[in-house]
C-alpha positions as CSV (number, residue, x, y, z in Angstrom):
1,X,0.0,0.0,0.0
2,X,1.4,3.4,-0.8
3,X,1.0,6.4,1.2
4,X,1.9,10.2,1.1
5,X,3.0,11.9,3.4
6,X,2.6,16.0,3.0
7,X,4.8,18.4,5.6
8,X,6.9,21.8,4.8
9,X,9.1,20.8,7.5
10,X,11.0,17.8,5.4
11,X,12.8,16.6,8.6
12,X,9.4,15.1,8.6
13,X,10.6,12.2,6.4
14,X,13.5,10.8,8.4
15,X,10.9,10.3,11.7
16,X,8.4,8.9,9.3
17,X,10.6,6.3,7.9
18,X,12.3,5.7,11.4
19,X,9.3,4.5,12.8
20,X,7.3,3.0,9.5
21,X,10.9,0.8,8.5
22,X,9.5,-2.6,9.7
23,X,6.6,-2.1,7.3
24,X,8.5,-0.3,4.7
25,X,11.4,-3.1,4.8
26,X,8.5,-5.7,5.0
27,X,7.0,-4.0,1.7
28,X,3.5,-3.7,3.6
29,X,4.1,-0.1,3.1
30,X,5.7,2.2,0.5
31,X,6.2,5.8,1.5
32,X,5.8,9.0,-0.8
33,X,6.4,12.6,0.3
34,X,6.0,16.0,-0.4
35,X,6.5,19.6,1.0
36,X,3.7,21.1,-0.1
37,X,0.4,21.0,-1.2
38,X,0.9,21.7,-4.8
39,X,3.9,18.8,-5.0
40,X,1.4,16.6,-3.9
41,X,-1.3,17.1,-6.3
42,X,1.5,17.4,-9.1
43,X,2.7,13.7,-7.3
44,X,-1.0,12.6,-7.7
45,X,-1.3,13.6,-10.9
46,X,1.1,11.0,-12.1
47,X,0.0,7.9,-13.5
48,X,2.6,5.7,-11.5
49,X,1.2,7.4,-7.9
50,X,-2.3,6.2,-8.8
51,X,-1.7,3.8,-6.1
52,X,-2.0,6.2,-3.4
53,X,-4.8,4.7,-1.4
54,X,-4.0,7.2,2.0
55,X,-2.9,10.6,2.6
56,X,-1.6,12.4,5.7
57,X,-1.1,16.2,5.7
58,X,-0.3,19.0,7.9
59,X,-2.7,21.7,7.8
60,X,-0.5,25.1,8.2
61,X,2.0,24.6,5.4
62,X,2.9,28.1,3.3
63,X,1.1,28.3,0.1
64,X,-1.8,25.7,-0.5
65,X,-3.0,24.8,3.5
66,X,-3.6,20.7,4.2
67,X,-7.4,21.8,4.1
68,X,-7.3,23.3,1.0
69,X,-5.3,19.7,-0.4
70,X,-8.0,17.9,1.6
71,X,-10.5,19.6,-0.8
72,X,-8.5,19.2,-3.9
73,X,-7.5,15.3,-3.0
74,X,-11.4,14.7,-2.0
75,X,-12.3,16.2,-5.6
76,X,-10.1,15.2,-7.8
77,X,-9.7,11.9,-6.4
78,X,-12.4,10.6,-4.1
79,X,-11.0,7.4,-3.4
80,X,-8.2,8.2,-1.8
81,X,-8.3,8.7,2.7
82,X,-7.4,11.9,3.8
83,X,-6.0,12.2,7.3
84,X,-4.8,15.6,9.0
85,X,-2.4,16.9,11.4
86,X,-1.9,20.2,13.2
87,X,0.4,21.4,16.1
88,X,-2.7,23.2,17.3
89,X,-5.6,20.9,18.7
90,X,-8.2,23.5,17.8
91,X,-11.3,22.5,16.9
92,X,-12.4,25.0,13.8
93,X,-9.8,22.8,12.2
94,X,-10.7,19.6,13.4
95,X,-14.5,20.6,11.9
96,X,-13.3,21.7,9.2
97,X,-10.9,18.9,7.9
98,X,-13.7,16.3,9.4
99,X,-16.4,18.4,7.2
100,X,-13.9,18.3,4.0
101,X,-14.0,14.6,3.9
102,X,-10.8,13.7,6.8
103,X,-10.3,10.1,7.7
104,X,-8.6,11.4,10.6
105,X,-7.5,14.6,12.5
106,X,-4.0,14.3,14.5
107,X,-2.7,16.6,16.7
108,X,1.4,17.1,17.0
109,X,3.7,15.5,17.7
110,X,2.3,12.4,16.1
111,X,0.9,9.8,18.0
112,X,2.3,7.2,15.9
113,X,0.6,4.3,17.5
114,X,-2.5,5.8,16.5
115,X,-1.3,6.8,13.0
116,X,-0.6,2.7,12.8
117,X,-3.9,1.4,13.8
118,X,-5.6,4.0,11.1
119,X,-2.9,2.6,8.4
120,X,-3.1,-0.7,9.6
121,X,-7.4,-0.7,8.8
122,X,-6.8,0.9,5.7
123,X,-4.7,-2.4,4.9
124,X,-7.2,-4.8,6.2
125,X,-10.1,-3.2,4.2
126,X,-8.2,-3.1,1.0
């Protein structure tokens, strides 16, 4: 199953394949990213990332936010699950994200446990 992971911060991507390797080395997972919204979309877009079957975003990134990805993804293509992540808890964003479509809403740092079990469900129901 391939995911995407969407964060400005790109030390993002050394954490998330620290703590994803078993499943990565496994090949239960494969692991995409991008630092903005726009990358991601443009990843989407590609015929080879069609496989992208989950998508976890931060929500304050510069440029396009996660919510407005959340929109685009949910639009453009429905079938992919959307989860979000903020550092703030607040819970105009958690409506909103939950009222775009979200899978999920996170709060930071990741609770990556939690982030597992969602992934993990997404596998079993594939």
């Amino acid at each position: 199953m391939k995911i995407l992971i969407v964060d400005d911060e790109q030390d993002v991507e050394i954490m998330f394949l620290q703590k994803f390797r078993r499943e990565i080395k496994s090949k239960l997972l494969e692991v995409e990213f991008a630092f903005s919204g726009q990358q991601a979309l443009d990843l989407l877009s590609q015929s080879d990332s069609m496989d992208v079957v989950y998508v976890f975003s931060d929500i304050n990134m510069p440029g396009m936010s996660g919510l407005e990805l959340l929109e685009n993804i949910k639009s453009k293509f429905p079938q992919i699950q959307v989860s979000m992540i903020s550092a703030y808890g607040d819970r105009e964003n958690y409506n909103k994200a939950i009222k775009s479509g979200a899978k999920g809403f996170f709060t930071k740092p990741v609770d990556f446990d939690s982030l597992k079990n969602e992934i993990a469900e997404l596998l079993t129901n594939k």
